[in-house]
N, C-alpha and C positions, 0 to 999 in steps of 0.2 A: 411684604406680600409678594415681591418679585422673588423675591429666597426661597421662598415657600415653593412658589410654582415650579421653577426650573427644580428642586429640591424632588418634588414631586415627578416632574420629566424624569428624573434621572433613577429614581425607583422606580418605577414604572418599565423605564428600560432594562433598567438589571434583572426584573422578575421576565420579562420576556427573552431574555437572554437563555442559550441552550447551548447544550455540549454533549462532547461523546457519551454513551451511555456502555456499561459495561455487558459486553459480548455472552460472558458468562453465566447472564442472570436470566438471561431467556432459553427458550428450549432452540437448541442447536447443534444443525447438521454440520456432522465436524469434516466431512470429506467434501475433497475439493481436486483441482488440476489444473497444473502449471502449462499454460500457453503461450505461444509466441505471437500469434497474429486476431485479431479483431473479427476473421470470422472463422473462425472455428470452434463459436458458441451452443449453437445444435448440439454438436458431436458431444463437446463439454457437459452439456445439460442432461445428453441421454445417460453419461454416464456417472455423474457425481448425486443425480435427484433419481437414479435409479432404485428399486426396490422399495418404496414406499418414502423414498425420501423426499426432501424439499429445499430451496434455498441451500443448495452445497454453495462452496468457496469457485475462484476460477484467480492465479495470480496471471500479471501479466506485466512485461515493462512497458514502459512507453520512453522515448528517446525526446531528448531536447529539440529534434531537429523534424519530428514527426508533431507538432502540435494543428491538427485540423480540427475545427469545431464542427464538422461536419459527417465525419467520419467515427473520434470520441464519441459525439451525440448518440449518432447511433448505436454504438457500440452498450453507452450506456442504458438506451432504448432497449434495445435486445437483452442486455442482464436483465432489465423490469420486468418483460414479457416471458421470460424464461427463466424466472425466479433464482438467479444466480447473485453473489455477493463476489463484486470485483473488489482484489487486490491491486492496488497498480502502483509497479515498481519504478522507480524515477531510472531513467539510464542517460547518461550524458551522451556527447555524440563522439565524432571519432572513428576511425576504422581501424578496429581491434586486428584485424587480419592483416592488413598494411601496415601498420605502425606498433602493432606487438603490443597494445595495452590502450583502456578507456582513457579519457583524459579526467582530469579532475574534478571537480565542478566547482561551479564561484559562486557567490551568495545571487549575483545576478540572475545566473539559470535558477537559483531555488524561486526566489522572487517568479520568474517568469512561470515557472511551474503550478505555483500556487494561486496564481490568477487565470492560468489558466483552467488548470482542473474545478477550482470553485465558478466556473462560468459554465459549467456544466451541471445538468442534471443527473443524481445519482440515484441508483434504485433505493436505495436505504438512507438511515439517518444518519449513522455511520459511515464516514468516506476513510476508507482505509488507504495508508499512503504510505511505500517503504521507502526511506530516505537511503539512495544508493546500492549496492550491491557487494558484499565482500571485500573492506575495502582493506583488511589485512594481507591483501594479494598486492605486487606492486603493477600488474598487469592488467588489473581494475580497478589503480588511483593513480592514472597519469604516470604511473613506470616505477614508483618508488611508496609504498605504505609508511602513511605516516596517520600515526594516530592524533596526534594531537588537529590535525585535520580535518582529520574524520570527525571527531570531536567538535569542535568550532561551525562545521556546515549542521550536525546535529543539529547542536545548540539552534544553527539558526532556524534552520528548516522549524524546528516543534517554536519557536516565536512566529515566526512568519507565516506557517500555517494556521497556527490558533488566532491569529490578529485576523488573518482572510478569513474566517470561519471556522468556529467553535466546533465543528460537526468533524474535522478531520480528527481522524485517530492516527496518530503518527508513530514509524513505527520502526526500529533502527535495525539497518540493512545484516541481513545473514553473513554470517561468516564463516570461512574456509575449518572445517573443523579438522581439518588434517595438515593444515600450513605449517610447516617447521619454521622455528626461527632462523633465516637465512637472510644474511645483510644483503637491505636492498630487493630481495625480491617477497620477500614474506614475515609476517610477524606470527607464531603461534596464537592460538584468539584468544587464553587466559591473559596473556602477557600484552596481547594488542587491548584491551578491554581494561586492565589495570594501568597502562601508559595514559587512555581516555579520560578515567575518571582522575587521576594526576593531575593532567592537562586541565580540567576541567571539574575539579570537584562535587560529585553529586549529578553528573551527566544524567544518568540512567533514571533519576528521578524524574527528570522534564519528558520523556513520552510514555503512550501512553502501551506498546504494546512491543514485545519481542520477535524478532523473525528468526529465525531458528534453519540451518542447513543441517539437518540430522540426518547426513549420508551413511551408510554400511563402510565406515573405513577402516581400515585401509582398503585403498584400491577398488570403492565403491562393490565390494565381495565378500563384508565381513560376516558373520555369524550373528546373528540376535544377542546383543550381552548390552550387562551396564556398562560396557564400557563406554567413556566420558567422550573416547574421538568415533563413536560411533550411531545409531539410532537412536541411543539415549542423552545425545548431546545436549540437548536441549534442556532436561533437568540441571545440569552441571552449569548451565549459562545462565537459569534462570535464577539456581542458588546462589550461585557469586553477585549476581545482581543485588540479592536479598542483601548479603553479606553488607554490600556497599550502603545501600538504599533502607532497608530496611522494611521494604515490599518486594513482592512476586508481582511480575508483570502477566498478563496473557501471552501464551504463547501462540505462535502461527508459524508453522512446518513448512516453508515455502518449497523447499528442495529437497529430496528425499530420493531413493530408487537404489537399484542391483543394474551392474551392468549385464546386459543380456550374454554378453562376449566372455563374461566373467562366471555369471552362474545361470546354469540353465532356467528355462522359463518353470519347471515342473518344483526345483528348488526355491527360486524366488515366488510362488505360490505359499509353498509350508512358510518360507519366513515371514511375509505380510500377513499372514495368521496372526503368526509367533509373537509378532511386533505388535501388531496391534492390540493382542490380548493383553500381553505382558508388560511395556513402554508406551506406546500411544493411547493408554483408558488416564494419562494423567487428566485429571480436571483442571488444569490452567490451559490446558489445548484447546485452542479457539478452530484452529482450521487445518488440517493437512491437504498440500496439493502437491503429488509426487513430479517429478519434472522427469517425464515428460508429455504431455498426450501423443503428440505427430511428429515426426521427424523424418524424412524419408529420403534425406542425402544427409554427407556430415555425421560429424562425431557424436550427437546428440541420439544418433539412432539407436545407438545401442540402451537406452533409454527410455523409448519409444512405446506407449501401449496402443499403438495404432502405426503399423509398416505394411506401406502400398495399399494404403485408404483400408486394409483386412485389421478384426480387433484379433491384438497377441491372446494367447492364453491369461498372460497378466492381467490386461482388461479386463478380460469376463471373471475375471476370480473379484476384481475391484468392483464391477459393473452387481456382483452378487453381494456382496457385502450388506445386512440390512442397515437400512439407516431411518433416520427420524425426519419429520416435519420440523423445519425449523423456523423459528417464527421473530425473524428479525423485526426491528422496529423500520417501519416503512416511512419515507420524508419524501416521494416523488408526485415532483408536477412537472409534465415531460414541455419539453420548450418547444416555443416557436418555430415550424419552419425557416429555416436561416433561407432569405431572400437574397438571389445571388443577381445581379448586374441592374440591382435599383438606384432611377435615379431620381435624386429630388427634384423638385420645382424650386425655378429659382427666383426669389420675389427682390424685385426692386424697392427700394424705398429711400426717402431721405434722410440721410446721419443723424444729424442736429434735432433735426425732428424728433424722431425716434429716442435719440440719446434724451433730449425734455420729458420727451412722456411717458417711457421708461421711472424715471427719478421720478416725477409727478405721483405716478403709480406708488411707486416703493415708498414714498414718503407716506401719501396719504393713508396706504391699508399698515404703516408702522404708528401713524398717528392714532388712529382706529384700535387696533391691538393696547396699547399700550393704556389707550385711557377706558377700554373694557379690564385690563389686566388689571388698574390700581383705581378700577369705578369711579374714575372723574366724571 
């Protein structure tokens, strides 16, 4: 009888049990926009739910060293109310500008990452999580790419998130699609990608979705083509996946863009047409989010669909784009106010005492239990 029941607990559990649900079977707005900061969600929402759209993408990193529950909340607050689907990209900490390169990350930070993000409320049911960032660069893995690495933190990341909850969609970090193979600071991403699955046999099987950097390369200025190290990258990454695995993953375009410095705004107009028609109507595209919305110091600017708070022409060509209601699957219950400088009451009482009536208790509602369970 006691086999029976817990037998029963235990189904009971696994039929309640949930997991990510695939992105592609619902109607979905595939435009989106790569952010750097937590509020520049508005701006985001005018422009990705533009033209009859709904629930566009918004990526974004979050650093190891930025974990506030107060600040996330919100954040994730504001996607709910402004029907946004957050990406959010793991960044280790480090100062890239001082020391010339991220640092690595240890299974520790994933750990921490994944408890924290799951103590958050997310607008959807889906929590999309990209595990690092390029890490074929050795300038974005602690100074030296190593796949086998990258590999290993994978591996953990998609255990570690599916054990903290089912609902993460994990999703492996974009790569440099123009990286030459140079010792020591770069690995080319076919050759980084087949050292992985070496390393690690069958990587690409354990998550559950693609991050794709489908820059115009060379020199972020290339012309709309198939070619493999340019906007159509992502085809080529998602085939060789196949190749290995034996499935297509969903794709998500995190990075994308013309440099302004490079080709005029009136020409990157015609190409995002171009692109879009022609390479981005793939139906494994879950999400594009061009990098960059704002930038308005720094290298990034030229990147920029929003210089000195004014939208570029870029904008308003994206802003017109039509797009769809998309109708993710919704999983939000928004949390508690986090109570800041509470303090308990503190009650006295005696040990022994306690420690007796404590056991007394526990004994007697086990004695209870047990002879309901087997109808003594």
């Amino acid at each position: 009888m006691l086999i029976i029941f817990f037998s029963l607990f235990f189904i009971s559990f696994k039929q309640n049990a949930y997991a990510v649900y695939d992105p592609l079977s619902v109607k979905n707005n595939v435009y989106g926009i790569h952010i750097l900061f937590t509020d520049e969600l508005s701006e985001a929402a005018a422009l990705v739910n533009s033209n009859n759209g709904d629930w566009g993408y918004v990526t974004i990193p979050i650093q190891a060293s930025d974990r506030s529950l107060d600040k996330w909340q919100k954040f994730m607050d504001d996607c709910a109310r402004k029907h946004l689907i957050p990406i959010v990209r793991l960044a280790t900490t480090g100062d890239y500008f001082v020391e010339g390169s991220w640092s690595e990350p240890s299974e520790f930070e994933v750990l921490d990452f994944a408890n924290f993000l799951n103590s958050l409320s997310w607008p959807t049911k889906n929590r999309y999580v990209i595990i690092f960032n390029e890490p074929n660069r050795g300038d974005e893995w602690g100074g030296y790419p190593n796949p086998t690495s990258y590999a290993k933190i994978l591996d953990y990341s998609a255990k570690i998130f599916k054990q903290t909850n089912l609902n993460f969609f994990v999703i492996s970090a974009g790569l440099d699609n123009a990286a030459a193979n140079v010792l020591g600071k770069s690995i080319e991403e076919f050759n980084f990608m087949q050292q992985m699955n070496y390393a690690l046999p069958g990587i690409f099987s354990k998550i559950d979705g693609l991050a794709s950097h489908s820059y115009p390369n060379p020199g972020f200025a290339a012309y709309p083509s198939a070619n493999r190290m340019g906007v159509y990258s992502f085809y080529y990454e998602n085939n060789y996946i196949y190749q290995l695995t034996g499935k297509k993953l969903p794709v998500f375009i995190t990075e994308t863009g013309w440099s302004s410095e490079k080709v005029p705004d009136n020409v990157q107009i015609n190409y995002y047409a171009q692109t879009i028609t022609d390479y981005w109507n793939d139906p494994q595209i879950v999400a594009i989010t061009p990098f960059i919305l704002r930038a308005d110091q720094g290298p990034f600017t030229q990147f920029s669909f929003l210089k000195n708070g004014s939208a570029t022409p870029v904008y308003n060509m994206y802003k017109n784009i039509a797009k769809v209601k998309g109708q993710p699957q919704i999983d939000y219950v928004p949390k508690a106010p986090i109570q800041k400088n509470l303090i308990l009451p503190v009650i006295e009482f005696d040990l022994q005492y306690s420690i007796d009536s404590i056991y007394n208790t526990v004994n007697t509602s086990s004695e209870k239990f047990f002879k309901w369970l087997l109808k003594a």
